[in-house]
C-alpha positions in Angstrom: 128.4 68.4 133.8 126.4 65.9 131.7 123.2 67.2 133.4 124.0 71.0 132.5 124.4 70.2 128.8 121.4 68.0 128.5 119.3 70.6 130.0 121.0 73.3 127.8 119.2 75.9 130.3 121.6 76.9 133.2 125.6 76.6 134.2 127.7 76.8 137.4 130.2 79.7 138.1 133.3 78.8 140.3 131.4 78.2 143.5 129.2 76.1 141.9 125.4 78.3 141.7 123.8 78.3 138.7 123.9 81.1 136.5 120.5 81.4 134.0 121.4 81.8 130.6 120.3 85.0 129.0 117.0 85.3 127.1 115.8 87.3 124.3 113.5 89.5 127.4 117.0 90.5 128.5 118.3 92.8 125.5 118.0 96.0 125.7 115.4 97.8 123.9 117.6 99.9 122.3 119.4 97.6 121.1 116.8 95.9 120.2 115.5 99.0 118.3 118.5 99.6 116.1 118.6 95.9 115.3 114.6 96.7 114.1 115.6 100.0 112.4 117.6 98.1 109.9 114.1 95.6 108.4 111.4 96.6 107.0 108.4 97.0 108.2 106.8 93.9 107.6 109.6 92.2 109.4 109.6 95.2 112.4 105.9 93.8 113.1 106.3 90.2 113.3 109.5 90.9 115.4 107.2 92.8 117.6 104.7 90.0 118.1 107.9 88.3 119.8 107.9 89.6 123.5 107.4 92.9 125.2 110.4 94.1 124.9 110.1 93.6 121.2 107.0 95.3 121.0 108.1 98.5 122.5 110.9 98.8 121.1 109.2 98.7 117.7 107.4 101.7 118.7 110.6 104.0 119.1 110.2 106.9 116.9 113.6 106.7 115.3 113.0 103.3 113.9 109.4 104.5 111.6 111.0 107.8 110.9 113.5 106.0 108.5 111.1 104.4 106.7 109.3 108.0 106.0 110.6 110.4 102.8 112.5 113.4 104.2 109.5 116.1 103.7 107.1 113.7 105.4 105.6 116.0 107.5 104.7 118.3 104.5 102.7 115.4 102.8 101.6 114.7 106.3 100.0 117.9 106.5 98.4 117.7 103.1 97.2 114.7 103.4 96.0 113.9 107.0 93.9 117.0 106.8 92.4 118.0 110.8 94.9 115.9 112.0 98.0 117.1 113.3 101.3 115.8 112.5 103.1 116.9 116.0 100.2 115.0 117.6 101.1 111.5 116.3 103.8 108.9 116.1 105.8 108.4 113.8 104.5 105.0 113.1 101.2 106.3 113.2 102.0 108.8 110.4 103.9 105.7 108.5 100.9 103.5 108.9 98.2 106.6 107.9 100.8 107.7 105.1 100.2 104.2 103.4 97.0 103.7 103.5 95.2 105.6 100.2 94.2 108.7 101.5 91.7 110.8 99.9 92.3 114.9 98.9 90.8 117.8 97.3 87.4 117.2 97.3 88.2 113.0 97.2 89.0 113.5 93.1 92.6 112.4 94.0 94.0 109.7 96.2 97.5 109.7 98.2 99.7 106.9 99.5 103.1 106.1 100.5 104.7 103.1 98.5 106.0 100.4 101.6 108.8 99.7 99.2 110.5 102.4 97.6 109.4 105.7 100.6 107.8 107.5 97.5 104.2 108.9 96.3 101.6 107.1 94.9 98.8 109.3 93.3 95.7 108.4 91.6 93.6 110.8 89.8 90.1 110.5 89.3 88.7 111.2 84.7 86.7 113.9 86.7 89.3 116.3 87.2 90.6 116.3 83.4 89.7 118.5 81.0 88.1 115.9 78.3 86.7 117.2 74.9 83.3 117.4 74.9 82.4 116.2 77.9 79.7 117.6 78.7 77.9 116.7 75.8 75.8 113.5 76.7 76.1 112.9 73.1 79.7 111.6 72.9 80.6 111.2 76.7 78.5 109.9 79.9 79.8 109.1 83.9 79.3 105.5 84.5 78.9 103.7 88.1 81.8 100.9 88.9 83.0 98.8 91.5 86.6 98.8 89.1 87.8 101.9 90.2 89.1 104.2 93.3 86.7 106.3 92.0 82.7 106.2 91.9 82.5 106.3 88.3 84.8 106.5 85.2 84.3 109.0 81.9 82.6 106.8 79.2 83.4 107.7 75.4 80.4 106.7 72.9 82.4 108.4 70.1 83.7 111.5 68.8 85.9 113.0 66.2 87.9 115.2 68.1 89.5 113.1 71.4 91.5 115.1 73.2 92.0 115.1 77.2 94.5 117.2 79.2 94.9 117.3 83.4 97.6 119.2 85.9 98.8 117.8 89.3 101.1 119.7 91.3 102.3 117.9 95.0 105.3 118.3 97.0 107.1 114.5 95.8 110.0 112.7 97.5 113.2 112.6 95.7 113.3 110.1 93.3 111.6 108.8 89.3 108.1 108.6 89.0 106.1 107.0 85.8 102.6 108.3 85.0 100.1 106.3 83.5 96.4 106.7 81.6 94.5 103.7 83.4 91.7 103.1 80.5 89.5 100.0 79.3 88.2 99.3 75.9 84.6 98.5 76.5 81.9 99.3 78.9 81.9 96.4 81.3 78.9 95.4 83.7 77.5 93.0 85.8 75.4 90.1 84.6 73.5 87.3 86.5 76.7 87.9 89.2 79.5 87.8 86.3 81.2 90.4 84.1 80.6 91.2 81.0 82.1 93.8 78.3 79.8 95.6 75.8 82.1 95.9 72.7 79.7 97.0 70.8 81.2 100.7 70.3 84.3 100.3 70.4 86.1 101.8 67.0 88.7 103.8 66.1 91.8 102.5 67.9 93.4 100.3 65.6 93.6 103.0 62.8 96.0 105.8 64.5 97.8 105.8 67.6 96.8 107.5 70.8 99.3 109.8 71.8 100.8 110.5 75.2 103.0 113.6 76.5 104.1 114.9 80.0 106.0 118.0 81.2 107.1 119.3 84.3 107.6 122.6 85.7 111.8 122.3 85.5 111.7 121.4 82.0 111.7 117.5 81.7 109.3 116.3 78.6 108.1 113.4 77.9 106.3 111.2 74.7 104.8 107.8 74.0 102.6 106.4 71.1 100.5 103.0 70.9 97.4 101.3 69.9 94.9 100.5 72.6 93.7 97.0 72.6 93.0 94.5 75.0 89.7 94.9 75.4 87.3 94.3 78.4 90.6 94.6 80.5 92.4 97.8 82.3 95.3 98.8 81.1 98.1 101.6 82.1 99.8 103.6 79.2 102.7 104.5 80.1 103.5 108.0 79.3 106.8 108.6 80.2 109.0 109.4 83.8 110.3 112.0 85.5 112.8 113.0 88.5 112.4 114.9 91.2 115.5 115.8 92.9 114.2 118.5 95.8 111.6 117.1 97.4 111.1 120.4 99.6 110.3 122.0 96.3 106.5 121.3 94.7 106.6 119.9 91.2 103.6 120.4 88.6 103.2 117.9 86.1 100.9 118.5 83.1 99.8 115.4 81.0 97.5 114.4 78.4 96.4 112.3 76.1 95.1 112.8 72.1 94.0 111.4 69.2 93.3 113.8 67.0 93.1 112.8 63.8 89.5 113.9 62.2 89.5 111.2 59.2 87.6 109.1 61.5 85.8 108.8 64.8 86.9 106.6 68.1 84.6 105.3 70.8 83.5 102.5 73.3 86.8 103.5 75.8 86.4 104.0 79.6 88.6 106.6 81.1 89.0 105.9 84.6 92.4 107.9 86.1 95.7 109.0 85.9 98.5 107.2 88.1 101.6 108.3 89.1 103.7 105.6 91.1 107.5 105.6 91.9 109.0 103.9 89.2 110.8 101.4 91.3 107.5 99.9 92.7 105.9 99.4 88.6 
């Protein structure tokens, strides 16, 4: 007896043969996979490094399709492009999902928040319907390694500022903040370090910028502030909304102003407009 608890590895049954005591190889994989279904998946992969019956049962289809929204295979469609939904796993959809994917000509990018199941959407200053810019006058497109995006809107200064933009997408159920991502300055590179030209900024400290939102059932939203902080990127938050049928495609419309002509405002980069699931912010 002493020898059988020392070892701690085996016992006798009544005719005295040793019985091997069970081992993790020896649960069932579905069991194994509903056990899984309940983590998240960070957890679900370092389980699977465990053993092979670990592994495959982290590849059962029920376990990644609870971690996807309900109308995944809409966004799935939208977003994976050529690739066919039917033709994939769900864990390959889960991992594609949440990595940023680009859409509609790449001025937008689309991911899948690992935390909350919503949408993450970032919209490129190219897209929105800015004041003057094409005049190189008061606005210019500037090259950065700080953005999603190959370059960012560049305001030298104006009178009139004024910038408006649309999304409509096919969201998950839940809130959702939007945000202006924008930088006081024009930063660069210098002798390998960063450096912000504040040379035009102006303007900002005088009147506040002014934010709105609306969506296409009627929900409305408003925020005012001062934008400082500069050589830094900073999200405004405009306001959130709900979406409570996430079969159904919700347009947002947003924008930004500052619209008062008793003096001009400059030296801002615009770079995009974000929309994240308000749990994840």
């Amino acid at each position: 007896m002493g020898a059988n608890v020392s070892g701690g590895r085996s016992d006798c049954d009544g005719d005295g043969s040793l019985l091997r005591r069970p081992r993790f190889d020896d649960i069932p994989e579905s069991c194994v996979a509903l056990v899984l279904m309940r983590l998240d998946p960070t957890e679900i992969c370092n389980l699977a490094r465990l053993n092979q019956v670990f592994h495959r049962a982290s590849l059962a289809d029920f376990i990644w399709e609870s971690k996807l929204p309900s109308n995944y295979r809409s966004i799935a469609e939208k977003v994976l492009g050529d690739t066919t939904p039917s033709t994939l796993s769900k864990k390959e959809i889960y991992s594609r999902l949440t990595k940023p994917n680009s859409i509609d000509d790449a001025t937008k990018e689309v991911w899948l928040d690992k935390n909350s199941g919503g949408i993450c959407l970032s919209i490129s200053s190219k897209v929105l319907k800015i004041t003057g810019i094409d005049d190189r006058r008061y606005w210019s497109h500037i090259s950065t390694e700080e953005s999603r995006f190959p370059t960012v809107a560049y305001l030298q200064q104006i009178w009139w500022f004024e910038m408006r933009g649309e999304v409509e997408f096919q969201f998950p159920a839940g809130t959702y903040s939007l945000f202006f991502r924008l930088q006081l300055g024009r930063t660069s590179k210098r002798l390998g370090r960063r450096v912000c030209n504040s040379e035009q900024i102006h303007g900002w400290d005088i009147k506040p910028a002014c934010f709105q939102l609306t969506t296409s059932d009627g929900q409305h939203a408003n925020n005012q502030c001062y934008l400082d902080n500069p050589g830094s990127w900073v999200l405004y938050h405009v306001g959130d909304f709900d979406v409570v049928n996430p079969n159904a495609f919700t347009k947002i419309k947003f924008s930004m102003t500052q619209i008062d002509c008793t003096h001009t405002k400059g030296g801002l980069c615009v770079d995009s407009v974000l929309i994240y699931p308000r749990s994840s912010t």
